[in-house]
N, C-alpha and C positions, 0 to 999 in steps of 0.2 A: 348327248341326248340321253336323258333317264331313260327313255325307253329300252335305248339299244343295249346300256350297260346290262338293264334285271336279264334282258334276252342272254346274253354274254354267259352272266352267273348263272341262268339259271340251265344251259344248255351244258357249262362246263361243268357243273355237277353230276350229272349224268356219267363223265368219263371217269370217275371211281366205281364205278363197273367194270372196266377193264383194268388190263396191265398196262405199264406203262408205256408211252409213244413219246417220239420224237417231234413231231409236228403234227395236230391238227386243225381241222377246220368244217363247218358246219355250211350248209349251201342249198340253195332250191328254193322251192315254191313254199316252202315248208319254216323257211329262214329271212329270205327277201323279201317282200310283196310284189306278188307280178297281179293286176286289175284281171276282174272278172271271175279271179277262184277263190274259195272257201267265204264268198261275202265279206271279205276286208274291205275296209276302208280306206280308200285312196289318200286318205291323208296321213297313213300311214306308211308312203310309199317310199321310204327311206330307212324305215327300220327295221328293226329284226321282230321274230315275233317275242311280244314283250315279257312270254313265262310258257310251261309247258302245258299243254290241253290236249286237255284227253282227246278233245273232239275234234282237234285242228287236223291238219296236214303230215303226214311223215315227213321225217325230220331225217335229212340224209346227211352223213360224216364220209367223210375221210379221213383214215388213219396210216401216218406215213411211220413205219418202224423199225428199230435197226435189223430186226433178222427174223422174217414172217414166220418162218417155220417155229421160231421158239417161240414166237411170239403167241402165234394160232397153238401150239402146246398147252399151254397156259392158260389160255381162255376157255378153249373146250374141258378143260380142266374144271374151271372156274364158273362156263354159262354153257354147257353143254345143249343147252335147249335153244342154243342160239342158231345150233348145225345141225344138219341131216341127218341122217340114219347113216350116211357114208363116212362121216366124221367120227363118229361115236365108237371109237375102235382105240386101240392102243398105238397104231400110225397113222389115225384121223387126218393129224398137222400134216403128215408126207403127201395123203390124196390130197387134200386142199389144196395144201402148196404147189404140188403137181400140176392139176389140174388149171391151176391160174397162170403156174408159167409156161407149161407147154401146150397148151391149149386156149384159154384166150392172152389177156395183155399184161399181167403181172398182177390184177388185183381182184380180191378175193371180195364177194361181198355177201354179210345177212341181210336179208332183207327180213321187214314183218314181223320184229323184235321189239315186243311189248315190253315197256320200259318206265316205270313210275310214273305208269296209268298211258303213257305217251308211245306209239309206233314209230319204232326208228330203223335206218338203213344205215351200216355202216360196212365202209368197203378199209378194206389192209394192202399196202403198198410197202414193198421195200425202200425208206427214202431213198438209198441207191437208183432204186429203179423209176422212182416219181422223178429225179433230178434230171437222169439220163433222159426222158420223156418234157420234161421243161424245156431242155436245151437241145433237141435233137428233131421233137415230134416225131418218133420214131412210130407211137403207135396214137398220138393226139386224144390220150380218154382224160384222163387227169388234169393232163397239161389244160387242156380245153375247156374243162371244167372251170379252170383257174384264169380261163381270159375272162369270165366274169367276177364281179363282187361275188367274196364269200364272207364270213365270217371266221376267222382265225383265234382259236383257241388255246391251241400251244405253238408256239414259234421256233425254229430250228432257222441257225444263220445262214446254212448252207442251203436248203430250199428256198429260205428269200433270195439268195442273190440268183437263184436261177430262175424263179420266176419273174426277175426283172429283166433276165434275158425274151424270157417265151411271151411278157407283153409288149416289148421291144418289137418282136417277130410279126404280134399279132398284127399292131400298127401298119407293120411295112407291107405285110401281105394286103390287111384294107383296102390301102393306100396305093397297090400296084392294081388292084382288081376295080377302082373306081375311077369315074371320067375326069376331065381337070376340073369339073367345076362339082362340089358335091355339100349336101349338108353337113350337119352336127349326125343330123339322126340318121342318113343314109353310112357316116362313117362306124356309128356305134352297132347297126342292123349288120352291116358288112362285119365287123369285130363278133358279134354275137354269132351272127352263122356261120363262121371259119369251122367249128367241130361238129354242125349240125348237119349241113348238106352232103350226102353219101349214108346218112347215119341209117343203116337197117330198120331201125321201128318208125322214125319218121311217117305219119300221115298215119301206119297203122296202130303202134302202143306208145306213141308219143301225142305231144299234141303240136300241132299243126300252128299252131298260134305262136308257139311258146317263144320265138323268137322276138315277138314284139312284145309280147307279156315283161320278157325280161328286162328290155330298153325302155319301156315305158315306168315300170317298177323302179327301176334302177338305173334312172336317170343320172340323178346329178354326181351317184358313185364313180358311175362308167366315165362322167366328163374329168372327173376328177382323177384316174386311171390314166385316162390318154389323150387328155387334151395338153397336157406340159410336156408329152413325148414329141407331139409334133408343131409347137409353138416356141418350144425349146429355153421355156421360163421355169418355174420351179420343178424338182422333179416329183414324176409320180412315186406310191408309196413301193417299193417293192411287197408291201403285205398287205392286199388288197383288206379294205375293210379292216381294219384291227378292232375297232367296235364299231358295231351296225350304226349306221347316219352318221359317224365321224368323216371331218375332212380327209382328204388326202396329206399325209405325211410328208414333209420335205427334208424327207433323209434318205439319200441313195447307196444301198448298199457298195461296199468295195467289195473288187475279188468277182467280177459276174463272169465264172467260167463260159463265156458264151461269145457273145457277139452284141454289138451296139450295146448304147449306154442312156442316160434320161437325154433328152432334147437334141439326141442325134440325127432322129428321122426329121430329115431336113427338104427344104422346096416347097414348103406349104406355108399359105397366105391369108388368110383372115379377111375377107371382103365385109364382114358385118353380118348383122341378123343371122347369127347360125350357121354363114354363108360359107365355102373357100375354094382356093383356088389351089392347084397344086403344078410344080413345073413336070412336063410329060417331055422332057428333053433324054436322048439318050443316056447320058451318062446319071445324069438324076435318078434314071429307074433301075441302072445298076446298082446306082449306088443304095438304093431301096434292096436287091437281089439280094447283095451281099449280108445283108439282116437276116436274112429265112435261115432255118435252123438246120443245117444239114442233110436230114431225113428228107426234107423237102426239096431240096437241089439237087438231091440225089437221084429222085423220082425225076423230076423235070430235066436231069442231064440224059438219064435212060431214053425220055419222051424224043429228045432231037437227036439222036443216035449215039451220044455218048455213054458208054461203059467203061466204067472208071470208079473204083471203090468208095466207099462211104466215105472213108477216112481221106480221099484226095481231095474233098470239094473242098476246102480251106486252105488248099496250096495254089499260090496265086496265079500260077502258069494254068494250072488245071482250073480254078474258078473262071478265070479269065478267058480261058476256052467255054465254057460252059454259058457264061452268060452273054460272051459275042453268040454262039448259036442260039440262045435262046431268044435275043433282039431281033437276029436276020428272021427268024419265023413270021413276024411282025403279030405275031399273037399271044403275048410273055401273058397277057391276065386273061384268057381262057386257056393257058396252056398248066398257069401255078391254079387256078382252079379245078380242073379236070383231076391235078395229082396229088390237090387235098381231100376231092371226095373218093378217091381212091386209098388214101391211106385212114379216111373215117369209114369207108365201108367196109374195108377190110377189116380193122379193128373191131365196129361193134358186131361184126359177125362172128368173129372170134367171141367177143368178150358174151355175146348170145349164147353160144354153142356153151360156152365157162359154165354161165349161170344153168343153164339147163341141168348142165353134169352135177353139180356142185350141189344144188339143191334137190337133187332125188328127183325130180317132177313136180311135187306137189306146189312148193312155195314157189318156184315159179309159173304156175298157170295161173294161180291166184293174184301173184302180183302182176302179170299184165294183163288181166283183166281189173286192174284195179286202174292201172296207164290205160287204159283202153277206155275208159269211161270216164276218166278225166279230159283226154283225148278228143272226145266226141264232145263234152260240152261248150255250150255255144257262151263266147263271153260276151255280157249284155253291156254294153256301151262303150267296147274296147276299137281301139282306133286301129282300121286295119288297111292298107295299100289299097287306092282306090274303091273306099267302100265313103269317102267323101270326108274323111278327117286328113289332116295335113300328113302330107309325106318326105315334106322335106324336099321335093323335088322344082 
C-alpha cells in the first residue's frame, strides 16, 4: 500500500535524531487508525499515518538498544532538551537509567518532544530487557504493547523470534479466558485487553474505549497476527506490521527462545461467519497452560498454593503439578485473569511512579492532561458493546 510505505519513510527519518538502536518500532493512535480520533477517515483504517503533521496525533516509539545507559549518554548529549532538569548533569544517563530500572519496568520514556514540526514519545528499553519481557511477561508493558500491530522500523532477529513466542502466549491466554463458542471479534477484544485490564490510568488518563478503537482500526492486521496461530495454516509474521496495511508475512522465525510455535495453539474450529468453536476438554487447556510465558505461571502456581521458583515452572514434574492444581480449582480463566491484572497493575504503577520521577513534574502533568482529554472524548459513530452495533456475540 503507497500509503503505509511514505508513513514507513517518513517516520524512519525522524530516527537520525538519535543514536543508534537495535530494533524499533512506531505504535498508537498516532500510527494506526483507531475510528472516532483526530477525524480520520475510516478508510484509512489499515494504514499508517501517511506523512508527518504537525497537527496530527503524537507519534509514540519504542527504542530497543544494546546498552541504555550509553546509549541515554549520548542523546542527552546530543537532544538535551529532550530530558529534565534531572538529566542535565554529568550522570544524567545513571538517574535515568536508575530511575527506570529500579523504579518502574526497565523503560525510559520522553515524552512531548517536538520533532520536525511533529510531537513525538519515545520510550528506551534494553533489548535484553524487551526480550526477557516478550518471553516471560515478567512485567507485560512492551511486550503488550507488541500484542497489537505496530509498525516496525529497524528489525533485530533476536526480538522477532521472541515476539513470536509473546503472540503465541497471547493466543493461548484469549483462548483459556473465552467460552467454547466465541467470535473473531470477541478473540481479538480479549487479545487486545490482555495488557489493559489492571492498567492504573485506565477509565482516568486513558481512554476507556481504546480497546475497541484498536480492534475496530486494526482489523484485518490483528486477523492476520492470529488467526494462522490458531487454524494452524500459514504462519503469522513474527514482525507485526513490517509496513502499515501489508499482509502478514509467512516466514516463521527459528530459534524462538520461548515456548509454542505458529499453528500450535490447537483445538479450535471454524464454524463460519466469524464463528468458532474451541475444545474445553482437560488436557486441551493444559495443553493451552503450557503456552503462558513463565511470569504468568508463576503467579498463578503462587494463587493455588504453590511456591516454587520462577525458574521451575518449565520443569515438567513441577509444571505438571502446577497445572493439575490449577484445573482442580475448576476456575483456571478467572484465575489466569486475576494474575494478569495483577502483574499490569503492578507494572503501570511502577512505570507511573518512573514517569513522574523522570520527568521532574512538569512534563508529566501536562501529558496526562493531554490522555485525559483524549480520554474523555466521546467517539461519534464508534461501535461499542451493547450500544446496538454488533458484538460478535
Amino acid at each position: 500500500m503507497a500509503g503505509g510505505n511514505v508513513g514507513r519513510v517518513a517516520l524512519s527519518s525522524l530516527l537520525k535524531h538519535f543514536p543508534p538502536v537495535r530494533h524499533a518500532f512506531a505504535y498508537g493512535s498516532g500510527v494506526l487508525h483507531q475510528p472516532g480520533l483526530y477525524n480520520q477517515d475510516v478508510s484509512t483504517s489499515t494504514s499508517a499515518s501517511k506523512n508527518i503533521d504537525a497537527k496530527g496525533p503524537m507519534i509514540d516509539f519504542i527504542f530497543a538498544v544494546e546498552d541504555s545507559m550509553q546509549w541515554h549518554k549520548q542523546n542527552i548529549a546530543k537532544n538535551p532538551e529532550h530530558y529534565s532538569w534531572l538529566a542535565r548533569s554529568s550522570y544524567g544517563h545513571h538517574v535515568v537509567c536508575g530511575i527506570a530500572q529500579h523504579v518502574g519496568v526497565g523503560v525510559h520514556f520522553n515524552t512531548l518532544v517536538p520533532l520536525e514540526g511533529q510531537m513525538v514519545k519515545y520510550g528506551v528499553v534494553d533489548a535484553a530487557a524487551l526480550e526477557d519481557d516478550l518471553l516471560t511477561w515478567r512485567h507485560l508493558y512492551v511486550a503488550g504493547r507488541m500484542h497489537k500491530p505496530v509498525l516496525t522500523l529497524v528489525q533485530d532477529s533476536t526480538v522477532l523470534a521472541a515476539q513470536q513466542s509473546n503472540i503465541t502466549s497471547a493466543a493461548a491466554s484469549a483462548l483459556l479466558m473465552l467460552p467454547q463458542g466465541f467470535s473473531t471479534e470477541d478473540l481479538l477484544r480479549t487479545i487486545c485487553g490482555l495488557s489493559y485490564h489492571g492498567d492504573v490510568r485506565m477509565g482516568v488518563a486513558e481512554d476507556p474505549h481504546k480497546i475497541n478503537r484498536i480492534v475496530q482500526g486494526s482489523r484485518q492486521l490483528l486477523e492476520g497476527m492470529y488467526l494462522p496461530l490458531i487454524t494452524g495454516q500459514a504462519a503469522a509474521s513474527p514482525a507485526p506490521v513490517p509496513a502499515a496495511g501489508a499482509a502478514a508475512a509467512s516466514s516463521p522465525q527459528q530459534g524462538v527462545r520461548g515456548h509454542g510455535s505458529p499453528g500450535e495453539v490447537a483445538g479450535v474450529y471454524q464454524e463460519g461467519d466469524g464463528r468458532w468453536q474451541q475444545d474445553m476438554s482437560a488436557s486441551t487447556r493444559q495443553a493451552l497452560m503450557r503456552m503462558l510465558p513463565s511470569s504468568l505461571l508463576h503467579q498463578m502456581a503462587y494463587a493455588v498454593g504453590l511456591e516454587v521458583p520462577e525458574s521451575h515452572v518449565r520443569i515438567d514434574t513441577t509444571q505438571r503439578d502446577i497445572l493439575d492444581r490449577v484445573m482442580a480449582s475448576r476456575q483456571h480463566d478467572k484465575l489466569l485473569a486475576k494474575c494478569l491484572r495483577s502483574i499490569v497493575a503492578r507494572s503501570s504503577s511502577y512505570q507511573a511512579l518512573s514517569g513522574a520521577l523522570s520527568s521532574g513534574g512538569g512534563k508529566a502533568l501536562e501529558y496526562v492532561g493531554r490522555k485525559v482529554i483524549k480520554a474523555i472524548k466521546i467517539p461519534p459513530g464508534l461501535k461499542l458493546p451493547g450500544s446496538g452495533g454488533a458484538t460478535g456475540k
